[in-house]
C-alpha positions as CSV (number, residue, x, y, z in Angstrom):
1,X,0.0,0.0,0.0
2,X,1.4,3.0,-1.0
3,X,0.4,6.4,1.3
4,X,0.7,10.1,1.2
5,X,2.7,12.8,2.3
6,X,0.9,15.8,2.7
7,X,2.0,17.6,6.1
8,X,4.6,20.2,5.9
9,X,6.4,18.4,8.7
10,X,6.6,15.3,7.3
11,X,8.5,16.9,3.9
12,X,10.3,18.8,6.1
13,X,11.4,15.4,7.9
14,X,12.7,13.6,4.8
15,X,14.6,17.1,3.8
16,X,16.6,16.6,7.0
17,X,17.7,13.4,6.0
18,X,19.7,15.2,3.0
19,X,19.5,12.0,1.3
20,X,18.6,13.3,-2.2
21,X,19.6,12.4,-6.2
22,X,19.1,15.6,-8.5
23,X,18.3,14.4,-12.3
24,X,17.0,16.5,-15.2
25,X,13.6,15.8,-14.9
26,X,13.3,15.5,-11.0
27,X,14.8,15.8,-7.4
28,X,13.8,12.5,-5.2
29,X,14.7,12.8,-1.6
30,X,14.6,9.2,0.8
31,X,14.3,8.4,4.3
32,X,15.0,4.8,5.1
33,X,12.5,3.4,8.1
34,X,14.2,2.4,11.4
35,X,13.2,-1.3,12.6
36,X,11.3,0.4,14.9
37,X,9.2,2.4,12.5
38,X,9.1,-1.0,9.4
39,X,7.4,-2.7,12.7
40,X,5.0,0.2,13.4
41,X,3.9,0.8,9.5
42,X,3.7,-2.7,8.3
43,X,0.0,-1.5,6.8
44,X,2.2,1.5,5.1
45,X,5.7,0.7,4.0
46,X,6.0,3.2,1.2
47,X,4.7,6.9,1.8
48,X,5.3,9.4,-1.1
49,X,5.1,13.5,-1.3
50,X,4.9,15.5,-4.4
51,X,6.2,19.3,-4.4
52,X,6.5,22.1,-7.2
53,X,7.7,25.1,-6.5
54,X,6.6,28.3,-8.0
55,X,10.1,29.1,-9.8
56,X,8.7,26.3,-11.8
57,X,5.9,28.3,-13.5
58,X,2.2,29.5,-12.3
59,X,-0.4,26.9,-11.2
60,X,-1.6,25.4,-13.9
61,X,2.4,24.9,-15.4
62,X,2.8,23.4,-11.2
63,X,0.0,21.2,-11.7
64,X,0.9,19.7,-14.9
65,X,3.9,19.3,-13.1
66,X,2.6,16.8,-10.5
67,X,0.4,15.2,-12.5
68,X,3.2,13.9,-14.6
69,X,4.8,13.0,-11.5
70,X,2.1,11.3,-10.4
71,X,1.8,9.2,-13.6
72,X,5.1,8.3,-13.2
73,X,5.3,7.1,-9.7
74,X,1.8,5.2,-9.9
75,X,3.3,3.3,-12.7
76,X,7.0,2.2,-11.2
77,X,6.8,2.5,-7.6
78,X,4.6,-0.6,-6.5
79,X,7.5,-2.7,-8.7
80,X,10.2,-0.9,-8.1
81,X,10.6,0.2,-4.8
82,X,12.1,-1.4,-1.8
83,X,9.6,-1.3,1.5
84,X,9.9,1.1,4.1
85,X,11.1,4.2,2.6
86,X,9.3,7.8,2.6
87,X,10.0,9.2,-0.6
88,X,9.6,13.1,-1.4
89,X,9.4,13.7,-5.2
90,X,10.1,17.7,-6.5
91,X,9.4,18.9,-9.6
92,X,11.6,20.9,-11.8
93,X,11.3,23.6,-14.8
94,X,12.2,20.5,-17.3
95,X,9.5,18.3,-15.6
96,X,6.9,19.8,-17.8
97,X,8.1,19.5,-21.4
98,X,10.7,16.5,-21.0
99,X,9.8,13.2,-22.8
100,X,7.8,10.7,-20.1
101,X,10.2,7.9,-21.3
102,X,12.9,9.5,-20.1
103,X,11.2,10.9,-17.0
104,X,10.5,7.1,-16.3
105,X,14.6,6.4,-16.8
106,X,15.2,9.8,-14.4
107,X,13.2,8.0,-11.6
108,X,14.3,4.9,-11.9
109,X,18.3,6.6,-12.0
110,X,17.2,8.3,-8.9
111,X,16.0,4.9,-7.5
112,X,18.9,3.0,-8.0
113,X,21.4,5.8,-6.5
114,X,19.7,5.8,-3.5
115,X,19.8,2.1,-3.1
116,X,15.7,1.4,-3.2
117,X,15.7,0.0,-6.4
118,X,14.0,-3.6,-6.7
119,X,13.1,-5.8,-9.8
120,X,10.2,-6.3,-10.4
121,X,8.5,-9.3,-8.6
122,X,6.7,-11.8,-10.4
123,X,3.4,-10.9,-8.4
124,X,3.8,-7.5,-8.8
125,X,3.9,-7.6,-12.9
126,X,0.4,-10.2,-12.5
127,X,-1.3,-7.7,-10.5
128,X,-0.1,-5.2,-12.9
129,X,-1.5,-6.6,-16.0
């Protein structure tokens, strides 16, 4: 299951971690669960954050923005990323007009840097389909 970030203090949390991978098409920032926490959150173990900022564009440039950020995470995370991880996903300028296959290859390059890259499993590709 796959939850959201959406309290200032909880971004604010992962920022501190200053566990981050810049690409052209995104900044992805990771804080890893402690045992304590993976025991806690078993219902949760993946909870994900979106943020634009407004040297980005207006609203409606922002938007677009997340929504292609959105796309992108609904389709890789589930397969792709290790359990028990909060992950903080920020937009940049290029986010908006840069190809969505290689948006897909900047996320995945940002997964794999920080170490919560996984294949994907066999039962997550059947549920997929």
């Amino acid at each position: 299951m796959i939850a959201r970030l959406k309290k200032r203090s909880e971004f604010l949390r992962i920022a501190r971690t200053q566990n981050k991978w810049v690409t052209p098409g995104l900044i992805m920032q990771v804080r890893h669960h402690s045992p304590q926490e993976k025991a806690e959150t078993a219902k949760q173990p993946i909870c994900v954050g979106f943020t634009v900022s407004r040297k980005v564009g207006n609203a409606v440039q922002r938007n677009r923005a997340k929504r292609r950020l959105r796309a992108v995470t609904d389709e890789l995370l589930a397969q792709h990323v290790k359990p028990g991880n909060d992950i903080v996903i920020i937009g940049r300028r290029a986010t908006i007009a840069r190809p969505f296959g290689l948006l897909k290859a900047d996320f995945e390059k940002a997964l794999k840097k920080l170490s919560i890259y996984q294949d994907a499993t066999p039962q997550a590709c059947e549920q997929s389909v």
